[in-house]
Legacy VTK file of the C-alpha trace (Angstrom):
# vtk DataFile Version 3.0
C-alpha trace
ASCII
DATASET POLYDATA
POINTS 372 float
-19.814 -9.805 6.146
-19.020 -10.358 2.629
-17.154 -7.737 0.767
-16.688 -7.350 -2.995
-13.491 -4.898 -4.486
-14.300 -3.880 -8.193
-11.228 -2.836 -9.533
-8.920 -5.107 -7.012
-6.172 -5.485 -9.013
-5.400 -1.208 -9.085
-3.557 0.886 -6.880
-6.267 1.597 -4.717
-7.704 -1.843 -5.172
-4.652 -3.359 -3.691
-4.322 -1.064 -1.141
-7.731 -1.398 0.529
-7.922 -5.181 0.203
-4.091 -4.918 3.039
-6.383 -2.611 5.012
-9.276 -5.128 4.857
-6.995 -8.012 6.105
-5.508 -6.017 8.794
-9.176 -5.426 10.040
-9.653 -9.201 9.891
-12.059 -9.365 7.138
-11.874 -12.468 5.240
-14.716 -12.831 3.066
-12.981 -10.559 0.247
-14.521 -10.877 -3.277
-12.600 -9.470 -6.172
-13.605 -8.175 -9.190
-11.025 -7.467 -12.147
-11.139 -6.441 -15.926
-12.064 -10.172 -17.398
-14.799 -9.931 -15.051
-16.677 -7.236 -16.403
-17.334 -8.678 -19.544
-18.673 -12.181 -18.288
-22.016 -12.001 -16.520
-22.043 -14.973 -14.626
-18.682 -14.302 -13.476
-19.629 -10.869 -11.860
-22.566 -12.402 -10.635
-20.685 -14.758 -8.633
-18.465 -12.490 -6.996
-21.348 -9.852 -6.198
-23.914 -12.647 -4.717
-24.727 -12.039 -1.441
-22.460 -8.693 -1.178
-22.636 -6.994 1.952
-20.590 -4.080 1.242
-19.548 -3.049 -2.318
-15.783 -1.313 -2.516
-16.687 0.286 -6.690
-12.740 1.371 -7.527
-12.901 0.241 -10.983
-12.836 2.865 -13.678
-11.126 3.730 -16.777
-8.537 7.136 -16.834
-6.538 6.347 -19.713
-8.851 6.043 -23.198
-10.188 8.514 -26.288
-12.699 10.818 -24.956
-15.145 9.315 -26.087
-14.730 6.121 -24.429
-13.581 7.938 -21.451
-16.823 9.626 -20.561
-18.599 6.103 -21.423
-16.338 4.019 -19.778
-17.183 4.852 -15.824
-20.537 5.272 -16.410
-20.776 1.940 -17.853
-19.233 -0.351 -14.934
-21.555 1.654 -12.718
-24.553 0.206 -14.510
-23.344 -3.313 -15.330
-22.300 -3.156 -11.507
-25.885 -2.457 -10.643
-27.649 -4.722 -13.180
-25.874 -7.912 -11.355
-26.485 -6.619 -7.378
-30.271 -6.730 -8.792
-30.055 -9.884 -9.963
-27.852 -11.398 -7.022
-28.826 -9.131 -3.784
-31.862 -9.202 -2.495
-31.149 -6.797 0.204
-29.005 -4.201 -1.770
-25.350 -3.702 -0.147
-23.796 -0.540 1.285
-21.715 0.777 -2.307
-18.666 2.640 -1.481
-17.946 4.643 -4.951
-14.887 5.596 -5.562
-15.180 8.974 -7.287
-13.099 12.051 -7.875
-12.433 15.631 -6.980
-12.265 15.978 -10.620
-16.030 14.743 -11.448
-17.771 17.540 -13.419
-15.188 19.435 -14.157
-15.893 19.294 -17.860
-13.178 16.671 -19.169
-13.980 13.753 -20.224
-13.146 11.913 -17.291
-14.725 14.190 -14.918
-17.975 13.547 -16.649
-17.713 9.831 -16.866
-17.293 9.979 -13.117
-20.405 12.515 -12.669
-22.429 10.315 -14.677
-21.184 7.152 -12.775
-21.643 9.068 -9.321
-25.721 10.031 -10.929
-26.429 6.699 -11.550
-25.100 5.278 -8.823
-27.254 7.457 -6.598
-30.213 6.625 -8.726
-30.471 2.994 -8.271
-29.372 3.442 -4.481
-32.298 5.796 -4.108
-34.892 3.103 -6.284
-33.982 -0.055 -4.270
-33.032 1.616 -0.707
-29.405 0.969 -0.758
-26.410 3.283 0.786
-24.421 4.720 -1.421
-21.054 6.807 -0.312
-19.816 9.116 -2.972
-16.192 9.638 -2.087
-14.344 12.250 -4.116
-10.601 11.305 -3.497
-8.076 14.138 -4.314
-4.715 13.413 -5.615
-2.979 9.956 -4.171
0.147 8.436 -3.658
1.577 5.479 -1.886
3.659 2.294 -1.992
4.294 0.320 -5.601
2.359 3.581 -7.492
3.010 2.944 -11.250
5.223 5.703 -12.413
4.052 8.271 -14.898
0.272 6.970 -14.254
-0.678 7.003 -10.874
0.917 10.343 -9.755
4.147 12.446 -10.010
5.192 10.935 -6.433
5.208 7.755 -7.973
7.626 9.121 -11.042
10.002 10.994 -8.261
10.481 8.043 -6.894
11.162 5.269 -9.584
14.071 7.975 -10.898
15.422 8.439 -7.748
15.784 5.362 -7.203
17.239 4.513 -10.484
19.519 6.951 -10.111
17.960 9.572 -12.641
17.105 13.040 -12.100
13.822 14.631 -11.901
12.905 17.431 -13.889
9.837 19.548 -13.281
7.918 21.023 -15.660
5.600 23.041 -13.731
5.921 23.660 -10.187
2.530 24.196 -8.395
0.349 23.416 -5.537
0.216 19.562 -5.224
-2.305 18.841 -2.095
-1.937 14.750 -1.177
-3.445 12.159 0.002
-1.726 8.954 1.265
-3.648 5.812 -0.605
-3.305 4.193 3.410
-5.117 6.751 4.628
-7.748 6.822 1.801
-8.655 3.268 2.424
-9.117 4.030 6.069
-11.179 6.716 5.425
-13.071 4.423 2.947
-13.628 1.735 5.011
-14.978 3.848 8.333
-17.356 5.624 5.922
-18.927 2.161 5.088
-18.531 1.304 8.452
-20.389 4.212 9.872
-23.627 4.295 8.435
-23.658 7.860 8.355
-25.655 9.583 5.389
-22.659 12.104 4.655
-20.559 11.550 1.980
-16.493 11.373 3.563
-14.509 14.340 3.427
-10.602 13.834 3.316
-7.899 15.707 4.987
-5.244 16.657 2.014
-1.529 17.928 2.880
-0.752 20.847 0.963
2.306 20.989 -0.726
3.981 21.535 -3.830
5.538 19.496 -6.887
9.140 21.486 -5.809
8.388 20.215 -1.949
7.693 17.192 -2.734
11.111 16.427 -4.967
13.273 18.290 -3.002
11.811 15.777 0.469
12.484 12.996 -2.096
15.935 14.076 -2.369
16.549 14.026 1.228
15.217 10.808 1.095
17.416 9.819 -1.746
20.790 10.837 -0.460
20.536 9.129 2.983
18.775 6.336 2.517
21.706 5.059 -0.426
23.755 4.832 2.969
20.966 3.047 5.178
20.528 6.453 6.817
16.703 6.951 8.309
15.500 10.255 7.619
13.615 11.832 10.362
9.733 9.805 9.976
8.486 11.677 13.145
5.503 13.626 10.686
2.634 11.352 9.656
3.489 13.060 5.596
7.248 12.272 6.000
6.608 8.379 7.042
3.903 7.828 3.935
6.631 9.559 1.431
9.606 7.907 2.820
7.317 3.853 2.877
6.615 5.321 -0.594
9.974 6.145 -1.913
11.520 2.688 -0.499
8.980 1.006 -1.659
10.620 1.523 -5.303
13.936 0.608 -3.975
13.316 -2.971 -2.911
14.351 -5.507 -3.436
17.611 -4.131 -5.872
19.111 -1.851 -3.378
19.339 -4.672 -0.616
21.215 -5.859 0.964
23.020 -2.610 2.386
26.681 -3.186 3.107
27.651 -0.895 6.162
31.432 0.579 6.170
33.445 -1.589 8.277
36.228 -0.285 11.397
38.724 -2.475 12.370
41.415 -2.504 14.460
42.603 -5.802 17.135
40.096 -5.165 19.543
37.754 -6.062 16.459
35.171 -4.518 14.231
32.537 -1.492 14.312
29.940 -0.429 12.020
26.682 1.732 12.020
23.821 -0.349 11.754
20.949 2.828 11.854
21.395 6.072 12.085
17.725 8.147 11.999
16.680 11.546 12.297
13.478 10.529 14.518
12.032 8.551 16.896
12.922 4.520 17.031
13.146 1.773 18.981
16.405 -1.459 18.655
15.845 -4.679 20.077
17.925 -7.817 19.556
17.059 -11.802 19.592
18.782 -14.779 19.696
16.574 -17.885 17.622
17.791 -21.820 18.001
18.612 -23.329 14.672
15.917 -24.036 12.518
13.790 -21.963 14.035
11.722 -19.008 12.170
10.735 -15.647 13.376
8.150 -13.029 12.075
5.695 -14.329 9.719
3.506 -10.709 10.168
3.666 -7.687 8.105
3.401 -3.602 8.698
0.987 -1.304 7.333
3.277 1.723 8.037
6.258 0.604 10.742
10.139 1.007 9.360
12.086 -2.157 10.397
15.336 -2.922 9.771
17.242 -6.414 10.623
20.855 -7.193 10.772
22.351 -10.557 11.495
25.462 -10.480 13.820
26.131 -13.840 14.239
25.163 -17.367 12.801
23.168 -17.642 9.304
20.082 -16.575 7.903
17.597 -16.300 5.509
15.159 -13.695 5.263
12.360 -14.556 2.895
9.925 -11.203 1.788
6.433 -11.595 -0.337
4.192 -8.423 -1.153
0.715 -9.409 0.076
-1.913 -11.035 -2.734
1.966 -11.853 -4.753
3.115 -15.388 -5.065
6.570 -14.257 -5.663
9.367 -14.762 -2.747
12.565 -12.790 -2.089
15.388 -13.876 -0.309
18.297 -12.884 1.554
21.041 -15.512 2.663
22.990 -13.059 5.172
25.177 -14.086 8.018
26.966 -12.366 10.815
30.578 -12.396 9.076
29.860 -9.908 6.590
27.015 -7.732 7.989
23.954 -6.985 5.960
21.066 -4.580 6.322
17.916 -5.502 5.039
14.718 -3.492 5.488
11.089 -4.775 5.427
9.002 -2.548 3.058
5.229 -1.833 4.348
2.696 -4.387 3.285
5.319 -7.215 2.833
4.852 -10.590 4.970
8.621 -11.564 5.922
10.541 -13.716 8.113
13.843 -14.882 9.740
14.864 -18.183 9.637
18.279 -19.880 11.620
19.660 -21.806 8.404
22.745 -22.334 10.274
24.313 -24.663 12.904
25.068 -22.593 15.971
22.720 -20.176 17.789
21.479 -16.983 15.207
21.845 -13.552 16.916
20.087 -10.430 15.069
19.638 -6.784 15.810
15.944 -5.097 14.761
15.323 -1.456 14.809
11.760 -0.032 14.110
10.958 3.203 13.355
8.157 3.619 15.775
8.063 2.792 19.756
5.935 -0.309 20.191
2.020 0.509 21.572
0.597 -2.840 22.753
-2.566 -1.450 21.826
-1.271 -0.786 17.817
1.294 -2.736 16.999
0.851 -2.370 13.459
1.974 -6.273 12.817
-0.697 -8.508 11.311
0.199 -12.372 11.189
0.891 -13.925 7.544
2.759 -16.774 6.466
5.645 -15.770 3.652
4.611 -19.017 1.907
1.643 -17.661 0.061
0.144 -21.789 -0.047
-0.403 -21.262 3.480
-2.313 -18.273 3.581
-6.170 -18.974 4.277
LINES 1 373
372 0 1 2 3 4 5 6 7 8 9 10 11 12 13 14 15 16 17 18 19 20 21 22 23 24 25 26 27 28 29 30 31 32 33 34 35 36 37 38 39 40 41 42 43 44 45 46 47 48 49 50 51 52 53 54 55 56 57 58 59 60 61 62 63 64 65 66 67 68 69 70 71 72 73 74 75 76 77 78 79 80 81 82 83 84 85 86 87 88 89 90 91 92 93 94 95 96 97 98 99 100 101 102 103 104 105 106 107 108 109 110 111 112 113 114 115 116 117 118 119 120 121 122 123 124 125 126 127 128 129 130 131 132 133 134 135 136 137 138 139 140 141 142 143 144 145 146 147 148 149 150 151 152 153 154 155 156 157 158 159 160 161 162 163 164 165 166 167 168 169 170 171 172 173 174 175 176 177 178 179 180 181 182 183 184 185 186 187 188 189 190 191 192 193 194 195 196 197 198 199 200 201 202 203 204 205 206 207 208 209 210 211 212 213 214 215 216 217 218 219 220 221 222 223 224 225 226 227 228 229 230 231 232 233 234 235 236 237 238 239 240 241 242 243 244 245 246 247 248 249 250 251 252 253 254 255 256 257 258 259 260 261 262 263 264 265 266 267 268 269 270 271 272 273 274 275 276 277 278 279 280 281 282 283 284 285 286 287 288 289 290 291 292 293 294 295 296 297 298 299 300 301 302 303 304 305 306 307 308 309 310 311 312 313 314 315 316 317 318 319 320 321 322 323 324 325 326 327 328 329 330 331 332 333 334 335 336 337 338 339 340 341 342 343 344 345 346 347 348 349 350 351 352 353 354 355 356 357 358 359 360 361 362 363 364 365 366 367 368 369 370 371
């Protein structure tokens, strides 16, 4: 199977291409801005294309260009799968709830949508019309890609949210979009996906935030027991790494020795410990959704974090005298490494028990020159 993302390098872009590697699919063509304008480079990256992801699209322009704009890549998109694709691929458009509303947006996504459905219906190729609502998720630009996104870069700077205008806010987690989007082309079924929204409000939303906010400066764990409450709270931290790590915990002492709280959390979780020889490295794997949380209690470590499709690699020296939380954010490939002499001894907590049958953990090497 050989897959092609337009628009890869986006917030949904990215998003789908960590749920296509968790599914195991390697053949993963993508297709970003320079792209569009070079013919033979499109044409490479669409030849042969099993399934076409179409995410690409323009929301920020003049009108005029705006209504253009999405139109456009839908027709240079279909003008090289004619010339490359012999047997046309499955296209998985990614529309809007907002497409013919009368804006010029919504109209540049009809007409994208039309001709899309056009050329699928002239050369006998699939097309799934998915009209996402609003999104959020993990590394969300603020002020662009939603008002979740803006909660959370000020809260985590330390600012203050103001809200204009309260009103309904129904959401969709990007995680969940990209499942949904990826069953649909999966599926073959001639129905165009419908997606589950949680309705809520702007005022919910901030004030859930908040709570997120207040305990999570102390390494608290809010309660993550509700599917909404886990995608807010991976999105929120998700703007606080890597500058609010490591977390220091209050230390007790008296002569018997020292205490400290390593997690406390309002839901469900599961704490394990492991002892690792020196030189030796654990993890390597990342989460799509899973909470972890490491502490070293004795020896030395490193733990080394890169966001997936990033060559970029942060590091924490930490080491059982002074006791250091660190939490893995969703989508990152990390690992542990014994840098010391003597026997490394480290306490994990997760948020979730483990299921054998979903562990949520997909293997990848931190040092991005290894990955395949």
């Amino acid at each position: 199977m050989t897959v092609v993302v337009t628009g890869a390098a986006g917030f949904l872009g990215w998003h789908l291409r960590c749920a296509l590697r968790a599914a195991g699919v390697t053949d993963v063509r993508t297709v970003d801005r320079a792209q569009w304008s070079s013919p033979a480079e499109l044409d490479a990256a669409t030849r042969g294309a099993t399934t076409v992801y179409h995410l690409a699209g323009a929301n920020r322009a003049e009108p005029d260009e705006l209504r253009d704009a999405n139109s456009s890549l839908a027709a240079t998109l279909t003008a090289s799968l004619d010339r490359t694709v012999p047997t046309p691929p499955t296209v998985v458009f990614a529309n809007s709830i907002q497409a013919g509303n009368g804006t010029p947006f919504g109209d540049g996504k009809s007409a994208a949508s039309s001709h899309l459905a056009d050329w699928g219906r002239s050369r006998g190729a699939r097309i799934v019309d998915a009209r996402l609502p609003n999104l959020f998720g993990e590394h969300g630009r603020p002020r662009y890609n939603s008002v979740v996104a803006t909660f959370c870069d000020q809260l985590a700077r330390g600012e203050e949210p103001t809200i204009h205008e309260d009103r309904e806010l129904p959401l969709l987690h990007v995680q969940d979009a990209v499942d949904r989007l990826v069953s649909a082309a999966d599926d073959g079924s001639t129905t165009d996906p419908r997606f589950d929204v949680e309705p809520t409000s702007v005022s919910a939303v901030l004030g859930t935030l908040r709570e997120f906010s207040g305990r999570y400066a102390t390494g608290d764990i809010p309660d993550v027991g509700d599917h909404f409450r886990l995608a807010l709270f991976n999105t929120y931290r998700s703007f606080t790494f890597p500058h609010a790590f490591p977390i220091l915990p209050v230390l007790h002492a008296d002569d018997r020795g020292r205490l400290f709280e390593f997690a406390r959390s309002g839901g469900q979780g599961q704490s394990f410990a492991s002892t690792t020889a020196p030189g030796r490295v654990r993890g390597e794997h990342w989460h799509r959704r899973k909470v972890e949380r490491f502490l070293v209690l004795a020896g030395t470590a490193e733990i080394r974090l890169r966001r997936l499709f990033d060559e970029e690699v942060v590091t924490f020296r930490v080491d059982g005298d002074t006791p250091a939380i660190v939490d893995m954010p969703t989508m990152w490939a990390h690992s542990l490494t014994n840098v010391g002499d003597g026997e490394l001894v480290t306490l994990f907590w997760a948020s979730p028990l483990l299921d054998p049958e979903d562990p949520d953990t997909f293997r990848e090497p931190v040092d991005h020159h290894q990955v395949a």
